[in-house]
N, C-alpha and C positions, 0 to 999 in steps of 0.2 A: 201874535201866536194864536187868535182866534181862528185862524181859515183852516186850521187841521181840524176842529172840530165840524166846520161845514164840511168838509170831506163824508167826514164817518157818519155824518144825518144823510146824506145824500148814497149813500153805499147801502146795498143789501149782503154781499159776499166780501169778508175780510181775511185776507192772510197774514196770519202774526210771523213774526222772524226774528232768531236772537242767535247768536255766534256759537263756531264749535267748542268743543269741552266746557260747553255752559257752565256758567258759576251760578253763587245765590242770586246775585244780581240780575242777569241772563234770565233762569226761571222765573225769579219774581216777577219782573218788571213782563216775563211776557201771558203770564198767569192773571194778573193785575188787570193787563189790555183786553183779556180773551174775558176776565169777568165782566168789566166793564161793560163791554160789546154784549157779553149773551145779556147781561141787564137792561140793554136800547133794543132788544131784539134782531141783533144781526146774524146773521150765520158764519162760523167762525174757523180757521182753519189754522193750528198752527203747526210751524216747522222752527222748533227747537233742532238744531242737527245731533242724529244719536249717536254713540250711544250717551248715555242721560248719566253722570254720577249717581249709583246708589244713595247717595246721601241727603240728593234731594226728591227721592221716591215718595218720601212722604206729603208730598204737597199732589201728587197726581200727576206732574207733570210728563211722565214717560207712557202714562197709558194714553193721551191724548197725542202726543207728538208724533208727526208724519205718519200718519194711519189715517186719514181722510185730504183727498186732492182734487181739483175741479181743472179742467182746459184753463178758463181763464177767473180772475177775479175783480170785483172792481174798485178795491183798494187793498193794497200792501202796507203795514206798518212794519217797520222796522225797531229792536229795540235793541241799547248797548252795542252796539255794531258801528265798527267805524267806516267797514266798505262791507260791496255784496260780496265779496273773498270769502268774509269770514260763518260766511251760511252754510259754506261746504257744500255736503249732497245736495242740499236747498238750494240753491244760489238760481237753479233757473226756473223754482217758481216764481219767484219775487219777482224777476221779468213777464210773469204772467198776466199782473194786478196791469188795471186802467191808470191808476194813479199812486202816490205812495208818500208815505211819514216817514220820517227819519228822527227817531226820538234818541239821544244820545248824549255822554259827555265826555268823549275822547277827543283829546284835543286835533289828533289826527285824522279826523274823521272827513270824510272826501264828499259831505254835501250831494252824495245821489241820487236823493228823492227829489220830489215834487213840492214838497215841504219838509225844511230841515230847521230842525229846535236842535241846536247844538251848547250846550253850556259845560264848557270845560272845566271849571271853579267847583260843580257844585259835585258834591260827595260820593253818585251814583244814580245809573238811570231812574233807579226807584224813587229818588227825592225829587228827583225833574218830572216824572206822574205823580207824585206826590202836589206839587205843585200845580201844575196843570190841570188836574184835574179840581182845586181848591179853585183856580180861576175860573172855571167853567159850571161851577155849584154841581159837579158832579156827582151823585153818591157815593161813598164810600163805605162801603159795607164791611162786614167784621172779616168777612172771604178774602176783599183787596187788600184790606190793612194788616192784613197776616204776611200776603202775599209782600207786599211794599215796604214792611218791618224784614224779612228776611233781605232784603236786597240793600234796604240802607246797614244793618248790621254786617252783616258778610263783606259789603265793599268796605267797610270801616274799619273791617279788623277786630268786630265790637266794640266799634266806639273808640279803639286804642290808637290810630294811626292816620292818618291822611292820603296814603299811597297813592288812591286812586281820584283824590280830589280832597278840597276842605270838608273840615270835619268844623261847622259853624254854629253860631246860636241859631239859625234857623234850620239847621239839623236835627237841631234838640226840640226847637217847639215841636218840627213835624212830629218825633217821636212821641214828642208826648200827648199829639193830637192823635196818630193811631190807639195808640193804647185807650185814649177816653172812646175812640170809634171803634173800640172793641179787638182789635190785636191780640193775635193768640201769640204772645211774646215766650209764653213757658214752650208750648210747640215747637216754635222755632229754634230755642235756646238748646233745649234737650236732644234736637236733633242734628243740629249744629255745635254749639261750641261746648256739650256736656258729654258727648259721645260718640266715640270712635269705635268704627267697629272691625273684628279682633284681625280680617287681612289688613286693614291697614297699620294697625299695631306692627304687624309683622316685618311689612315693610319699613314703617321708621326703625326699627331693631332693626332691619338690613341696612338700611340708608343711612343713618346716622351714624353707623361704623365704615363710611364710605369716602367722607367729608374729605375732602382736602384742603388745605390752605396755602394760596399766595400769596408772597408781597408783604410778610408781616405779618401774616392774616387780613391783610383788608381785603383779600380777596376769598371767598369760599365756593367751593365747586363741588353739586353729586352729579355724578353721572351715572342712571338709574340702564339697565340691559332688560330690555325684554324676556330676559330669561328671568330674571327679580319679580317683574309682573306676573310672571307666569307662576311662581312658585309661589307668592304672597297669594295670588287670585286678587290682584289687581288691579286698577284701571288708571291710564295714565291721567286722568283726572286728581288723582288722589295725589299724586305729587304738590299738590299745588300748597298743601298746605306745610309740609315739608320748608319750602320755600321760606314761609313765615320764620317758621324754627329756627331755622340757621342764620337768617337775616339780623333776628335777634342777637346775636351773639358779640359778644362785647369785641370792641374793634374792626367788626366784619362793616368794609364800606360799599360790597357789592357780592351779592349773591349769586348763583348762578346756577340750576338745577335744568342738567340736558336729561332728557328722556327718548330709549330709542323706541321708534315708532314701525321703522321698517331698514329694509339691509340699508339702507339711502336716505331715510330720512329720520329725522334728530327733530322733539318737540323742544324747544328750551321756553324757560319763565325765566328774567331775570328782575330782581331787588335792588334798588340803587338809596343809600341815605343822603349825601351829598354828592354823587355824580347823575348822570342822567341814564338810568335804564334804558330808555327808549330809542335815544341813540345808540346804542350796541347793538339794539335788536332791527333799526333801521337797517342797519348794515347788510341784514339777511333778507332783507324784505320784509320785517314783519314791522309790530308797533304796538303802540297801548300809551300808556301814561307816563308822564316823565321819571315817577320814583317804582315803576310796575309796570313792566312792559313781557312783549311775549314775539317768538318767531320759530318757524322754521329751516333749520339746516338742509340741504340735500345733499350730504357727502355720510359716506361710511362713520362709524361710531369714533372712533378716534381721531381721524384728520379733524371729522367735525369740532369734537372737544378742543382740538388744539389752537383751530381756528378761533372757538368761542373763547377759548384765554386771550389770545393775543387781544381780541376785541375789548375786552374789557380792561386789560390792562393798558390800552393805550386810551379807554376812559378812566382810570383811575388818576392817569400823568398827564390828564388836560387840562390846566391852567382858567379857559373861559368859561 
């Protein structure tokens, strides 16, 4: 794992990259890289794809993302991405860069780069910089350990769940190595898991009267209309935690929350506890993790839905 750090010694111009409808993890992990970088003195470009969840406005990261761009660069970093698909409007600067990182832990992640640190086991990209960076005696300043504290908590579920990787003892030392390197952990918390703010209220009081259940209940389905967004004030980011919610709920063994995005296309998240999420969203072309995966539909709102039950209920009835 040392030759990604001869990269970035030998780079003057870096382009950071992190997936659409960014999560905590997504910002953090590429906040983390861009401090890093401006700390070696490099010149730093990043393309988060917008728009940016309100939620993680507090860290900066929307006033920075895709407002500064060069012809070429000579190194791309990749963060939490499993392909360059998932850069969106970005996707053809990263072909710009000389060379490039692929920093990530989805198990389906298709090795792109020039150097790929791929570790599917561990919790969230921010604990894989987390780490890396401990190997490399890199600084870690109270700015990154905020940044890398939001990405290990959010992928965690706060610490409650594993969805998107182990939740291990060396999850916990890291945490508690931020914290002594100065983690602003209240910052995060209160802007994260202490406080919702009142459109998205609005929409769990829409959504949550929307639920439906199959199969017993081990199946749960919202299907969120852009007309909902429209009237909550929005963003289909915010579904995502939705998802959580209903996951939760006693008996549900597959979640499934479609969002419509346009006449034709359908964002769906889906939750799996003992079947495999990822396979149902394979099915659409998309992917993520095996118990938290995510795809798009391109069919009208309701074939879509229809199709997205039958998927999951023939995950529900597979035996392997």
């Amino acid at each position: 794992m040392t030759d990604w750090i001869e990269l970035i010694k030998e780079a003057k111009t870096v382009a950071i990259f992190s997936h659409i409808n960014s999560d905590g993890d997504a910002n953090g992990s590429a906040l983390a890289i861009k401090y890093m970088l401006d700390d070696l003195g490099k010149e730093t470009y990043v393309f988060v794809p917008t728009p940016i969840n309100k939620s993680y406005h507090f860290l900066g990261v929307n006033e920075i993302s895709c407002t500064r761009k060069l012809s070429s660069y000579d190194l791309a970093i990749a963060v939490d991405a499993p392909n360059t698909k998932r850069f969106g409007q970005c996707e053809n600067e990263f072909f710009k860069a000389k060379k490039s990182i692929n920093i990530d832990h989805h198990a389906d992640n298709e090795n792109y780069a020039t150097i790929n640190i791929v570790e599917p086991d561990i919790s969230s990209a921010c604990e894989l910089i987390y780490k890396l960076f401990k190997a490399e005696n890199i600084n870690i300043t109270p700015k990154i350990a905020t940044c890398i504290y939001l990405g290990i908590s959010t992928d965690t579920g706060g610490f409650m769940r594993g969805f998107h990787g182990a939740v291990t003892t060396e999850t916990w030392f890291a945490i508690a190595d931020l914290v002594k390197l100065g983690a602003d952990t209240k910052l995060v918390n209160e802007n994260i898991f202490m406080t919702m703010r009142k459109s998205v209220f609005e929409l769990y009081r829409k959504g949550l009267d929307r639920v439906e259940f199959f199969e017993d209940g081990k199946i749960a389905m919202l299907c969120i209309t852009k007309k909902i967004l429209d009237e909550t004030g929005t963003e289909l980011t915010d579904t995502h935690k939705l998802t959580d919610v209903i996951n939760g709920i006693e008996g549900v063994e597959i979640t499934a929350i479609m969002t419509q995005k346009g006449y034709r296309e359908q964002s769906v998240s889906v939750r799996a506890h003992n079947k495999n999420a990822q396979r149902i969203c394979k099915y659409f072309g998309g992917g993520g993790h095996l118990k938290a995966s995510g795809c798009r539909i391109y069919k009208q709102f309701y074939d879509a839905k229809a199709e997205l039950l039958e998927q999951c209920k023939k995950e529900l009835y597979r035996n392997d």
